[in-house]
N, C-alpha and C positions, 0 to 999 in steps of 0.2 A: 881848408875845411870851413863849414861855415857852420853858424850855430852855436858860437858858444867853444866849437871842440877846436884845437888845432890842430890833428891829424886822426888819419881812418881809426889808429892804434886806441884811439882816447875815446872814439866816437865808440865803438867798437865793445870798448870795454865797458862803457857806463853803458851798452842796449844791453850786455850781459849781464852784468852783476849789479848797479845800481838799485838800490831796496825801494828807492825813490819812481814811481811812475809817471811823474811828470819827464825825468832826466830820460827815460828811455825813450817815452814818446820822442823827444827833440832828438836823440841820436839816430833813433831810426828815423826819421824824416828827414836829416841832417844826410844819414849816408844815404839813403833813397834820391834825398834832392842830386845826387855827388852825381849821378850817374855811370860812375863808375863802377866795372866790375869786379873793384878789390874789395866794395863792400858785399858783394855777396855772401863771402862766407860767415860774417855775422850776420845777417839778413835769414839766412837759412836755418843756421842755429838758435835766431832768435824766436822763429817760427816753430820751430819745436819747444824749448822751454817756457815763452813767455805764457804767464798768467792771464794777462789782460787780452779779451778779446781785440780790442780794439787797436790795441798796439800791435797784435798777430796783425788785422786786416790789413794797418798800416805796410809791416816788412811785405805781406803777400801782393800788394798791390806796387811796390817798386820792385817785387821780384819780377813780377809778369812783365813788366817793360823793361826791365831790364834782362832777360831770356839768358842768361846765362846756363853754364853746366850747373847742370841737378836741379836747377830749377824750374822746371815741368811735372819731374816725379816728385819734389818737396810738396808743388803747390794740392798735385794730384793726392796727395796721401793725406794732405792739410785737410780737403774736403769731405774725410769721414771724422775731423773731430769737431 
C-alpha cells in the first residue's frame, strides 16, 4: 500500500474514522490508486458517510473505474445527495 498506509486494513480505517480530513483524503486516494477491488468496500461506505464533498467525489470517482459489485447503485443513489 502506498501512501503513508501499509495495508488496505489501515487505509481503510483512517477513510472511516480519522476526524482528520487531510488523512482520509490520502486513504481514499491511497485505496482508489490500489486498484484493487478489496478496497471497494470502504470506498462505498465512505460514500455514504463522508462529510466532505470532495473527499465523496474523490471514493466516487475510483469507484466508477473500478466497477465493482454495488458500485453503480452506490454511485446511482450518490447522485441525489
Amino acid at each position: 500500500m502506498t501512501s503513508g498506509f501499509p495495508s488496505f486494513e489501515e487505509a481503510a480505517h483512517a477513510l472511516l474514522t480519522s476526524p482528520d480530513s487531510d488523512v482520509r483524503e490520502t486513504a481514499a486516494t491511497a485505496l482508489g490508486k490500489s486498484c484493487s477491488e478489496a478496497a471497494i468496500p470502504a470506498l462505498l461506505q465512505a460514500l455514504r458517510i463522508e462529510s466532505r464533498g470532495y473527499i465523496r467525489a474523490i471514493c466516487a470517482g475510483y469507484l466508477g473505474s473500478l466497477r465493482g459489485d454495488g458500485c453503480k447503485e452506490a454511485l446511482i443513489l450518490a447522485l441525489d445527495d
